[in-house]
N, CA, C and O atoms as a printed pandas DataFrame, in Angstrom:
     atom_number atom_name residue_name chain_id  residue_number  x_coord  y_coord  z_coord
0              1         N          UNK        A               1    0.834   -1.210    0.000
1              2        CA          UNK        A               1    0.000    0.000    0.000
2              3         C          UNK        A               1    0.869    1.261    0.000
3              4         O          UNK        A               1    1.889    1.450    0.664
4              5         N          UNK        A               2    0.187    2.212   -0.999
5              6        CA          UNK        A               2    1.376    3.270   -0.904
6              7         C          UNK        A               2    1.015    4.450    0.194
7              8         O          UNK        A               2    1.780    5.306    0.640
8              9         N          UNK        A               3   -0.179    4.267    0.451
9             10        CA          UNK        A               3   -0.949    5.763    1.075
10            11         C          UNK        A               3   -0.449    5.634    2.596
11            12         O          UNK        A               3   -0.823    6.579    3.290
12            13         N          UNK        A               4    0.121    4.913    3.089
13            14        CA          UNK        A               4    0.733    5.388    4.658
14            15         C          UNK        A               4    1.831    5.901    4.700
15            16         O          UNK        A               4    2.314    6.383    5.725
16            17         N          UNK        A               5    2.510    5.864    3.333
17            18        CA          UNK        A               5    3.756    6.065    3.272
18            19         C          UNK        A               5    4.057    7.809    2.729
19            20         O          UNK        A               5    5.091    8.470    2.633
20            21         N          UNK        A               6    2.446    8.148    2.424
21            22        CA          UNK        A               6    2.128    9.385    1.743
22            23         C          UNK        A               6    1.810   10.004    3.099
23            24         O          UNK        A               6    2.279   11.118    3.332
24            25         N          UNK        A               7    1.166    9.482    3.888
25            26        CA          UNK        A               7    0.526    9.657    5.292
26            27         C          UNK        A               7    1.799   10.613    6.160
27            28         O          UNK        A               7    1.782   11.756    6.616
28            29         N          UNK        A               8    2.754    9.650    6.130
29            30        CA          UNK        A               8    3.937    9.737    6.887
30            31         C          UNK        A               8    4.869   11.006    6.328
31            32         O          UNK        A               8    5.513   11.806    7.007
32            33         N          UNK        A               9    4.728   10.934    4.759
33            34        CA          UNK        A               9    5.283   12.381    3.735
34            35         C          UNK        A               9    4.352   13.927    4.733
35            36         O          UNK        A               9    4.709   14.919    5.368
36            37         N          UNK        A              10    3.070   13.280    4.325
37            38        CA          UNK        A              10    2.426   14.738    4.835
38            39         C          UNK        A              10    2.775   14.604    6.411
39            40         O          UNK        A              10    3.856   15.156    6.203
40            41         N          UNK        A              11    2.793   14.488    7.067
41            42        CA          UNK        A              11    3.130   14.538    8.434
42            43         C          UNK        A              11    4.398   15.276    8.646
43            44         O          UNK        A              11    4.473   16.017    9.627
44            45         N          UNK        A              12    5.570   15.137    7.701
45            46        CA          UNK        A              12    6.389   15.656    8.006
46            47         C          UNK        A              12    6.653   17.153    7.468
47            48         O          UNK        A              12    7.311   18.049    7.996
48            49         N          UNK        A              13    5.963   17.146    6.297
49            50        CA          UNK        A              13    5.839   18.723    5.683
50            51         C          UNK        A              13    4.946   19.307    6.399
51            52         O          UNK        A              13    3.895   18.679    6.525
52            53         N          UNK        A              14    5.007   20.105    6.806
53            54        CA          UNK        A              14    3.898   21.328    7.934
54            55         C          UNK        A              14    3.270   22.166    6.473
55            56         O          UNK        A              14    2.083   22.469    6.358
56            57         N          UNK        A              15    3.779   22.304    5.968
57            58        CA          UNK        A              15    3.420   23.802    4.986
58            59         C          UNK        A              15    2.469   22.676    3.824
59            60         O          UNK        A              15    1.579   23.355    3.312
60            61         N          UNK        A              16    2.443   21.702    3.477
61            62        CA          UNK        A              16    1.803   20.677    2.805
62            63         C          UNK        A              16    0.502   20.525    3.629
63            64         O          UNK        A              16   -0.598   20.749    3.125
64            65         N          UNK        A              17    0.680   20.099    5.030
65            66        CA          UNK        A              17   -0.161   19.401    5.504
66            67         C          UNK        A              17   -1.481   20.906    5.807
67            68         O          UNK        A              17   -2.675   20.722    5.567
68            69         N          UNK        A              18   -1.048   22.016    6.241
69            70        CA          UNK        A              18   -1.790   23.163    5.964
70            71         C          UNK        A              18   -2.488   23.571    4.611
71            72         O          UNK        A              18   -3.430   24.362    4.566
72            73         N          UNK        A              19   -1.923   22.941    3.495
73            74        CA          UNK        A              19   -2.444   23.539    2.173
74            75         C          UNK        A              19   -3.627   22.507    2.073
75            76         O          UNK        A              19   -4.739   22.844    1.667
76            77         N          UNK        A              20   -3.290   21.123    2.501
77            78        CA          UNK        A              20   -3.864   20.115    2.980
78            79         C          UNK        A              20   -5.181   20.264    3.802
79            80         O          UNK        A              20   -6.245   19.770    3.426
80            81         N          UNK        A              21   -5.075   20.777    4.624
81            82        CA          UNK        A              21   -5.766   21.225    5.701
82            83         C          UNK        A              21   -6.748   22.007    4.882
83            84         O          UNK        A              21   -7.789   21.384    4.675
84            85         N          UNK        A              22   -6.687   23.333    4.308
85            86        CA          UNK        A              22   -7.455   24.163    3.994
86            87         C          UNK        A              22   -8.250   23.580    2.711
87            88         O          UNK        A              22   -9.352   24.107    2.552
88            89         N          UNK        A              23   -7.935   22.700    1.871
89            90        CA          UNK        A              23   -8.320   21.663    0.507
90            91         C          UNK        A              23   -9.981   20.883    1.791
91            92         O          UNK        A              23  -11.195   20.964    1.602
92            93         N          UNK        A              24   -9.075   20.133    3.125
93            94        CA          UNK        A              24   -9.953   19.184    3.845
94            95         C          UNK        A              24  -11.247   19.819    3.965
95            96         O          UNK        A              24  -12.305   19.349    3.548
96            97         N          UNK        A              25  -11.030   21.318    4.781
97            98        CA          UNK        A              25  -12.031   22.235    4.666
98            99         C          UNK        A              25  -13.150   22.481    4.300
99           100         O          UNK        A              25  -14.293   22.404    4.750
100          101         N          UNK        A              26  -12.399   22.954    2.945
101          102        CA          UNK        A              26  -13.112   23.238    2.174
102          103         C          UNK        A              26  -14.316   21.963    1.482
103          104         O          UNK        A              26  -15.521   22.199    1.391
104          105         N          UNK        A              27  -13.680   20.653    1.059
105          106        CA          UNK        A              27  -14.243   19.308    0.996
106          107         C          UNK        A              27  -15.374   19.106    1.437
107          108         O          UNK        A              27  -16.440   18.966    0.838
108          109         N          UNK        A              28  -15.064   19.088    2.818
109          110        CA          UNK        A              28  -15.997   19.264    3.803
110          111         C          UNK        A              28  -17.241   19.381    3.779
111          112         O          UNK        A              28  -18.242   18.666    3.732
112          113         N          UNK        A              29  -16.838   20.916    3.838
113          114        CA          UNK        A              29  -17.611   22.125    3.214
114          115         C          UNK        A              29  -18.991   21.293    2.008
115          116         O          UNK        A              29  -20.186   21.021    2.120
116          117         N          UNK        A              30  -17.934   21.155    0.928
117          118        CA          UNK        A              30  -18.999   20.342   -0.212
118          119         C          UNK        A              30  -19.787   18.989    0.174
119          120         O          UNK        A              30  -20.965   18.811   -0.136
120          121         N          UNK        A              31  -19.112   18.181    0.789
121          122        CA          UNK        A              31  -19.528   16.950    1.349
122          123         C          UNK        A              31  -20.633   17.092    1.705
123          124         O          UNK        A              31  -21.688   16.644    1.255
124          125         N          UNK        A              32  -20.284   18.112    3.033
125          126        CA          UNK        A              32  -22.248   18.160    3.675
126          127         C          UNK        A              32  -22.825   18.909    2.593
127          128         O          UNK        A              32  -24.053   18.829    2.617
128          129         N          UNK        A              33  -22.331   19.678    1.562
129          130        CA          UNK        A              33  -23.548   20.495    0.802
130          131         C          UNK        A              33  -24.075   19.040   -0.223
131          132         O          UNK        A              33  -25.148   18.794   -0.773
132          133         N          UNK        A              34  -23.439   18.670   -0.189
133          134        CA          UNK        A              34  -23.894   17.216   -1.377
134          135         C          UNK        A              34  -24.543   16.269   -0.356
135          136         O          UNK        A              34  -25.514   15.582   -0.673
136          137         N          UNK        A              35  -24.039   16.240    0.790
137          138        CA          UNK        A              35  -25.077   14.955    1.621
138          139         C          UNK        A              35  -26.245   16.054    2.103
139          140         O          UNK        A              35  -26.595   15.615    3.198
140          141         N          UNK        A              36  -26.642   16.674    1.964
141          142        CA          UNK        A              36  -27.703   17.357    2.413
142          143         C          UNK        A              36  -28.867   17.872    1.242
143          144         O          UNK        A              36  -30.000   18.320    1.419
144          145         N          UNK        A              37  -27.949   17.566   -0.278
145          146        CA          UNK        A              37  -28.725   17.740   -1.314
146          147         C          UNK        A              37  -29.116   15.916   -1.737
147          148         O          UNK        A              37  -30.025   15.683   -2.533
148          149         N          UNK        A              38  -28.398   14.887   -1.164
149          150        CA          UNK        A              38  -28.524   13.961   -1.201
150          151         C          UNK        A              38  -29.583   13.542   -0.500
151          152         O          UNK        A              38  -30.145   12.531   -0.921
152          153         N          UNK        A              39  -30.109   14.198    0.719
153          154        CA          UNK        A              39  -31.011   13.939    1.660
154          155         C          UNK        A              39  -32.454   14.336    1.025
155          156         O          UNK        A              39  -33.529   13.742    1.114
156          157         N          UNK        A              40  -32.144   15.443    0.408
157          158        CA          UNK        A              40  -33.422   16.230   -0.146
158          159         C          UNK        A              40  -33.959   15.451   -1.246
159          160         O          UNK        A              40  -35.167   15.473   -1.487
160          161         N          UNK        A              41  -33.040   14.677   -2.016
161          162        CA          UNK        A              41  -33.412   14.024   -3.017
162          163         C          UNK        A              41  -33.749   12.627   -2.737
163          164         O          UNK        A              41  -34.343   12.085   -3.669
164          165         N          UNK        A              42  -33.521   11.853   -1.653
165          166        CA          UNK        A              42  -33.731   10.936   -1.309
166          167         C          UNK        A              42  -35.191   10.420   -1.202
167          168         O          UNK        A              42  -35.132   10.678    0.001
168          169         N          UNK        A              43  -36.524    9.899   -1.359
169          170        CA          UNK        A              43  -37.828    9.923   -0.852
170          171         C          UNK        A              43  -38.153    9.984    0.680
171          172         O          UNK        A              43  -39.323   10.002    1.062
């Protein structure tokens, strides 16, 4: 698996894991706007 090893990359860059951070955010952000348009559309 490669993604712990990416895990362990971002962990050590601070200035990554912040650009990171603000991307998660924002995601987020869309996630609930899509699970909440998901809800509406649901019966």
């Amino acid at each position: 698996m490669v993604f712990p090893s990416i895990g362990i990359a971002i962990l050590r860059n601070a200035a990554l894991r912040r650009s990171l951070l603000r991307n998660f955010t924002t995601e987020k952000k869309f996630l609930s706007y899509a699970d909440s348009f998901l809800q509406k559309e649901r019966p």
